[in-house]
N, C-alpha and C positions, 0 to 999 in steps of 0.2 A: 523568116529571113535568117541566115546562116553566115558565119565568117567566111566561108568558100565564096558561097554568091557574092556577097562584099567584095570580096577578093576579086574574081572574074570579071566583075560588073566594070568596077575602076580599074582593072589591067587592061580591058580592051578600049575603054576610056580617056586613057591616062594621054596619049599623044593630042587629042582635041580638049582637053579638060581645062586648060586657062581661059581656049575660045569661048567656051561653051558657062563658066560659072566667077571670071573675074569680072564681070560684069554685075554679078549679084551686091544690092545698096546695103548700105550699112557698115562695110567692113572697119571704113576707119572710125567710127563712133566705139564701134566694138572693142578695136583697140587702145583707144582715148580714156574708153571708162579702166580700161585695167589700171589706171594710174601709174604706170610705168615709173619708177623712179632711175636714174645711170644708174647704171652696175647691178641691175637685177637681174639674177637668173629668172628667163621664161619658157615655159610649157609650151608648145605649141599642139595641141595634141587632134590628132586628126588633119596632120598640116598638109596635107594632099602634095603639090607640086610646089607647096612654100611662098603663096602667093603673100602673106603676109610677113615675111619675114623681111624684106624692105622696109617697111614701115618700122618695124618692131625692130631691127637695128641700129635705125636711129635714133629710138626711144630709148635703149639703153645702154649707148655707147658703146665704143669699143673696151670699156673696163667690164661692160656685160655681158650677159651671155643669153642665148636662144638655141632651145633644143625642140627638134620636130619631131615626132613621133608619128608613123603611120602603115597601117597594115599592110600597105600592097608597093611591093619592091619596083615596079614597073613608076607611079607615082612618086618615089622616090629620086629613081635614076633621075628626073627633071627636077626633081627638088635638089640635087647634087649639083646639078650643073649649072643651076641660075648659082649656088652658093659660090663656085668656082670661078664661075664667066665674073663675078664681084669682087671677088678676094676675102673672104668673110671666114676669117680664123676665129671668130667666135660664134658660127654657129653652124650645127652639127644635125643630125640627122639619124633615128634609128626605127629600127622596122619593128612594132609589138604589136600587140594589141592591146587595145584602149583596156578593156576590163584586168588587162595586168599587166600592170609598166614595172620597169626593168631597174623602177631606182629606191633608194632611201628612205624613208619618211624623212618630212620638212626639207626635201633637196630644191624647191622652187619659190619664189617670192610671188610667183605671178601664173596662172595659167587661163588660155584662152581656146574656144572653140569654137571652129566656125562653119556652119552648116553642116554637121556632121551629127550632132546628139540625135537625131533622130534616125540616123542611118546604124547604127554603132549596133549592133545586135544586142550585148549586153549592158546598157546605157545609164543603167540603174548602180551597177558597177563599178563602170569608169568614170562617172559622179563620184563614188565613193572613193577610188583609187585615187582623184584628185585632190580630193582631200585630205588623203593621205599622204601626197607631196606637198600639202602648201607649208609654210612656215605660219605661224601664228599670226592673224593678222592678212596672212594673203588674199588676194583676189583670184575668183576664178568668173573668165567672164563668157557667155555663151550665148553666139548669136544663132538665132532659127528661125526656122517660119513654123505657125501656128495654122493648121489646117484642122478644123471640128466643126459641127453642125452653125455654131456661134455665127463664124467667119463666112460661113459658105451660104448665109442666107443673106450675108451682105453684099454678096456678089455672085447674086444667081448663073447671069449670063457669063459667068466666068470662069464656072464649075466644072464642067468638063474640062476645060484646059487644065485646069490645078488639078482635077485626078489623074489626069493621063500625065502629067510634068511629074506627077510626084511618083509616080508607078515606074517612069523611066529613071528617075535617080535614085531608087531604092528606095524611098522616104518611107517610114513606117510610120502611118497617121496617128495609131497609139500610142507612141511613145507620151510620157505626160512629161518630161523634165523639169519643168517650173517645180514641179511636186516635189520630185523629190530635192533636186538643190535644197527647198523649203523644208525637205525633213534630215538631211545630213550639215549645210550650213546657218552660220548663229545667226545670220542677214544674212537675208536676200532680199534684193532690190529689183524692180522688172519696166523696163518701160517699153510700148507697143509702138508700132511704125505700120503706116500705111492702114488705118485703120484695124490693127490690131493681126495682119497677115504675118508680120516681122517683129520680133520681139529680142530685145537683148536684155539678158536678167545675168544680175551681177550676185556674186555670195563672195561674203567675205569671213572666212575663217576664223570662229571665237578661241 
């Protein structure tokens, strides 16, 4: 899988993509564990059409700030106009790629990922590049689904659906993220949903 494919996949995507994946469970656990305090800058990375940026600007005020980050300009233009249709002068939007974002070190108090670490081509990366924007202390929180032999003998009759689901949204079943969070951050914390199909694992920056 390629940043182009990525790219292609979600541009033709991008007009049906809140139909088709706001529906996915967990989000706001996801952003609950970030511990959000007012006035923190957050990460959004991989923030597709910005479906969490609702929540996550209530979480940190208007003294805060929420910055989305995501590869395909198409996913974007919708992430721009829910911003606008709101009026939300603090939060903004830029097009990188996850394996090399556009900022500072320590420029974020907070960063979160939502069903994308295993889409992300170079994912090993932008784990680390994240780490590299947290501030001391941050959180970085990342919700996925766990597709491996483990899971799939838990739900035999259900196998074929999860390989064809995962094949249409690019999901790369190799990705191991747990790991490495576990080998770039000082904690990490992991808890499983739905029998262990959905996992949100937190790392927080020593």
């Amino acid at each position: 899988m390629t940043i182009d494919v990525v790219r292609k996949t979600f541009t033709d995507w991008a007009p049906r993509y809140d139909a088709t994946h706001a529906w996915l469970p967990y989000r706001r656990k996801a952003r609950l564990a970030l511990d959000v305090q007012r006035g923190d800058h957050v990460l959004d990375l991989a923030c597709g059409t910005g479906l969490n940026f609702p929540h996550l600007r209530g979480l940190v005020g208007g003294e805060g700030h929420i910055t989305g980050v995501d590869l395909v300009p198409a996913m974007l233009d919708i992430a721009r106009q829910r911003i606008a249709q709101h009026g939300w002068r603090n939060v903004q939007v830029r097009e990188a790629d996850a394996a090399r974002l556009p900022f500072p070190d320590a420029s974020f108090d907070r960063a979160i990922c939502s069903y994308s670490m295993n889409i992300i081509p170079d994912y090993m990366q932008a784990i680390a590049e994240v780490e590299r924007l947290l501030v001391r202390g941050g959180r970085f929180v990342v919700l996925d689904i766990k597709l491996n032999d483990s899971i799939l003998t838990r739900w035999p009759k259900l196998t074929p659906f999860f390989v064809r689901a995962m094949h249409i949204c690019m999901v790369d079943i190799t990705h191991q993220p747990i790991d490495k969070l576990r080998r770039v951050f000082a904690d990490v914390q992991v808890r499983e949903h739905w029998r262990g199909f959905f996992f949100i694992a937190v790392g927080i920056k020593g």
